[in-house]
N, C-alpha and C positions, 0 to 999 in steps of 0.2 A: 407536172409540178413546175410552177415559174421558176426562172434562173434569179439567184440574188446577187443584189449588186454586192460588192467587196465592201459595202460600210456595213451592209447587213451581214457576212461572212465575217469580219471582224466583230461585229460586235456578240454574233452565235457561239464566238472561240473563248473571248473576256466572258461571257457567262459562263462556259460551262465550267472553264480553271478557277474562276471565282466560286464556284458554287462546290466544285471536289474541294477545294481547298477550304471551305465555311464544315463541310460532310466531317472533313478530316480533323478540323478542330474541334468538332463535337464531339466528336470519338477520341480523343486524346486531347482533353482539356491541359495538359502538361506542354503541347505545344502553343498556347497563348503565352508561356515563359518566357517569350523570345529574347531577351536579353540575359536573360539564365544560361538558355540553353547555346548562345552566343559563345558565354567568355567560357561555358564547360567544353565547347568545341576546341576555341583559341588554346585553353593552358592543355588539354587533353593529348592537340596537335604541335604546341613547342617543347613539353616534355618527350613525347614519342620522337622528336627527332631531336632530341639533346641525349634520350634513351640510344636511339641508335648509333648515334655518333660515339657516345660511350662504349659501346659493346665491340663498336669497330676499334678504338681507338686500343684499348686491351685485347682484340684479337679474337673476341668472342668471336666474331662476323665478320666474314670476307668484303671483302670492298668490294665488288659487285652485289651483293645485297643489300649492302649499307647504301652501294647509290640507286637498285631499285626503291628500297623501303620510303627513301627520304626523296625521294620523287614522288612517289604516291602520297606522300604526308604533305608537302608543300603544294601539292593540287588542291588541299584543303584550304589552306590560309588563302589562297589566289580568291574559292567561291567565299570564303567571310571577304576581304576585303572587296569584292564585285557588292557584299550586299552591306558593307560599309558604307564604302559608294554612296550609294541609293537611301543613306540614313536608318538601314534597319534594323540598327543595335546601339543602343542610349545617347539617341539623339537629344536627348534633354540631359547629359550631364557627360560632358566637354571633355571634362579630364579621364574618362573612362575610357572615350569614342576614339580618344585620340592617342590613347595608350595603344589600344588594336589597331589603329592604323599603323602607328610605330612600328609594332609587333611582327604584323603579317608582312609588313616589308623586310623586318631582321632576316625573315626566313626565305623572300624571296630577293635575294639582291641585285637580281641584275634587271631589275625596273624601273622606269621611271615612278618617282615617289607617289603614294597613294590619293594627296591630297591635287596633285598636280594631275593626274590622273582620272580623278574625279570631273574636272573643266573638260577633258578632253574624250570621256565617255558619256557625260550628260548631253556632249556636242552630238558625240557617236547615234542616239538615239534620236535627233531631232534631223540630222543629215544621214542618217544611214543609206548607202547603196551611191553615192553621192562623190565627185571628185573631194567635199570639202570633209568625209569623214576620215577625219586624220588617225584615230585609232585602229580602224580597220587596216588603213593602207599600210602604218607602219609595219602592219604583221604580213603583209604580203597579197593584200586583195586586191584586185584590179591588176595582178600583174599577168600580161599572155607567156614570158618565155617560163617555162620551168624549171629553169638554170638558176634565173635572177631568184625566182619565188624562192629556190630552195635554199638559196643565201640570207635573203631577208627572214624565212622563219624559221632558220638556227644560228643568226649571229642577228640580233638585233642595232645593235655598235654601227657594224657593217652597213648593213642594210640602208640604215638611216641615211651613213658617209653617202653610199650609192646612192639614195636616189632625193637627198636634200636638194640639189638645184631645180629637180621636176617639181617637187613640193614647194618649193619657193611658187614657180611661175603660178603653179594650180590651187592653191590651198589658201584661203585668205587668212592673213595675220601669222603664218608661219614663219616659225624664225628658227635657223640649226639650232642658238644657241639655248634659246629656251626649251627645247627639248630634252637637248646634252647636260645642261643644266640642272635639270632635272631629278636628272639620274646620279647629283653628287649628295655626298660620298659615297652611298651603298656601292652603287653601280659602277662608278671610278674606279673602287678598290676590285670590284667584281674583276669586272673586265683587262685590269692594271696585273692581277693574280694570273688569271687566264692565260694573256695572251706573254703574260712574263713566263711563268713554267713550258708552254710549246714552242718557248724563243729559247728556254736553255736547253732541251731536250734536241733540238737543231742543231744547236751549236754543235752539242756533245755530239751529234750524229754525223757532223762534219768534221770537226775537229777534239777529241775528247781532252778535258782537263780539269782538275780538283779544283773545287771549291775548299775558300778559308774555311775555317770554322765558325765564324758567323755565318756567312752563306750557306754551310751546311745546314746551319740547324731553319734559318730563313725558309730554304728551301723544302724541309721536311716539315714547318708549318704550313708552309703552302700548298704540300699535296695530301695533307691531312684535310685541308678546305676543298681542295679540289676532289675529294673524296666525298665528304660529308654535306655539302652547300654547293659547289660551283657544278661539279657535273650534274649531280643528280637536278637543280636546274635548268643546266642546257637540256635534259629530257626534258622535264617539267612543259619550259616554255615552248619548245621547239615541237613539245606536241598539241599544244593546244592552239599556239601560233597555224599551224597544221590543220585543223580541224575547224578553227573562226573563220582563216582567211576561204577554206573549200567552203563552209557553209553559208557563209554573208554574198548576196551577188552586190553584185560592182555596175551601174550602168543600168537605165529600162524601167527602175524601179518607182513606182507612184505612189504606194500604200506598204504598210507591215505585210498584208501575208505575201509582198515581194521583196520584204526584205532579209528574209532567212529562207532557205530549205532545211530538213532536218534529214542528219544522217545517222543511216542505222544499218548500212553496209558492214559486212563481217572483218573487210577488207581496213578499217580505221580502228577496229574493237582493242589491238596495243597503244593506239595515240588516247580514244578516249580512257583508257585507264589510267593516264598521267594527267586527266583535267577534267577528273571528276565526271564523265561518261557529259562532257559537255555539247557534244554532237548533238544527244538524243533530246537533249532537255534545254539549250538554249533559247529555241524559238520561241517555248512559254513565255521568258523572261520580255518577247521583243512586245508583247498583248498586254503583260501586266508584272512591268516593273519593280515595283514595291513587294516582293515576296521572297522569303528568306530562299537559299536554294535548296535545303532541305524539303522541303514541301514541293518544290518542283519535282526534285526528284523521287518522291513520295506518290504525286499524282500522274507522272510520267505517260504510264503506261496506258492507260487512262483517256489521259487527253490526245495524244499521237492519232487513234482514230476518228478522233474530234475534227482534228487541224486537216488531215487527209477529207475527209466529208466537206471542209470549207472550204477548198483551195491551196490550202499548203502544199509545198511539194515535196517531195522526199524524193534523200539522194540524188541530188539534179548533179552529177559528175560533172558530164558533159561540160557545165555550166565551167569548168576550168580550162576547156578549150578556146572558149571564146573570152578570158581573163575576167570572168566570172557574171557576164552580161546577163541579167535575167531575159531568157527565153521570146521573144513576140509570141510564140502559142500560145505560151501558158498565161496570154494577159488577162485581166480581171474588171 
């Protein structure tokens, strides 16, 4: 049997996710709703965590469940707004699109805003593996030490601080501030909360002393946030920060089926449950863009021995030894 070349292995992979995904809407004509089935995800997912925050907030629920629950529920809003993004929910009526974009930002705050986000993941797909894919890198790709990586994908703030002079030199049209930018106000206040309650908890650890009664109650606002929105985020992002930057290589890349590997290591199976089991099912998205993530995750299983038979790779670890360089072996 002849070996194919990697435009013919791409384009074996785009048939076959295009054809489960045509199967699957024959079989549940309820999923051609997509804008239906859109905003019932959206209110489904700000209720369940305006639910949990309630239940905490009265003492139904411990604050560690309160900040698993609402880490898992904010992995949701992250894949609506990835398929926002990408125009895949009422692209023809403005004021809808752009309430959900609103929306799924309320829930995650400490990002840069959706719309800004949008220039810089439509980039991500056209330069992927690339020094100029700046959404990749801010989450930690391309980085060799494991010290820095592990900074950059759990304080995103940080990270940036670190390594905005590299991205200057390397990144065209990069600017700190359009970044930082970016991220106001959600993110400001985000990160303003954050790193103000681990500045008083220090203080009090060095030195303890009362707060007035304004500050008192200020500060039991703000670990009420730190409870229901700000931690259960730093999981959120910090795991799927975790999970993009190990699966996207950095470096060697010529084609899509070198610009993901897909992981399904048992070893990552607590990160993928804070981001939507995004490990396993990313790489579809890199073949065929325009598809809700529901349906990815649908045909998943599926397709995985598709992408294996073309050349995709799975669990390339290693690949984090060398700051994420796809392989010379494995080229195509």
């Amino acid at each position: 049997m002849p070996t194919l070349t990697a435009k013919q292995n791409i384009k074996a992979i785009v048939l076959a996710i295009k054809a489960e995904e045509q199967l699957l809407r024959t079989h549940y004509p309820i999923l051609n709703q997509q804008n239906s089935i859109a905003m019932v995800i959206l209110l489904l997912s700000l209720s369940a965590l305006i639910g949990v925050a309630t239940l905490y907030y009265f003492a139904v629920i411990p604050s560690w469940l309160c900040i698993i629950l609402a880490a898992f529920i904010t992995s949701i809003s992250h894949e609506l707004e990835h398929d926002l993004i990408h125009k895949q929910y009422f692209s023809d009526r403005p004021f809808v699109y752009h309430f959900m974009m609103l929306t799924v930002w309320l829930m995650r705050p400490n990002t840069v805003n959706p719309w800004y986000r949008r220039k810089i993941h439509l980039h991500h797909h056209k330069v992927s593996g690339t020094k100029q894919d700046l959404e990749e890198r801010l989450v930690g790709n391309g980085i060799q030490s494991p010290w820095l990586r592990a900074v950059v994908v759990t304080d995103g703030l940080l990270g940036l601080l670190i390594n905005a002079k590299r991205f200057g030199k390397e990144i065209n049209g990069f600017k700190f501030l359009g970044v930082f930018n970016a991220g106001f106000p959600l993110a400001t206040a985000y990160f303003a909360i954050l790193y103000g309650v681990i500045a008083y908890y220090l203080l009090q650890f060095v030195q303890p002393f009362e707060l007035p009664m304004w500050g008192a109650e200020l500060l039991a606002v703000a670990e009420f946030l730190m409870v229901v929105l700000i931690v259960p985020n730093m999981i959120r992002s910090a795991s799927l920060n975790l999970v993009t930057s190990s699966m996207h290589y950095y470096g060697g890349v010529s084609n899509v089926l070198e610009q993901t590997h897909v992981i399904t290591s048992r070893w990552f199976f607590p990160f993928q449950l804070f981001c939507f089991d995004f490990g396993r099912t990313h790489t579809i998205h890199h073949f065929v863009p325009n598809q809700p993530f529901y349906i990815r995750q649908l045909i998943s299983k599926k397709i995985r021995p598709v992408m294996a038979q073309h050349g995709v790779r799975f669990d390339d670890l290693q690949s984090l030894k060398h700051a994420n360089h796809y392989p010379v072996t494995g080229r195509h």
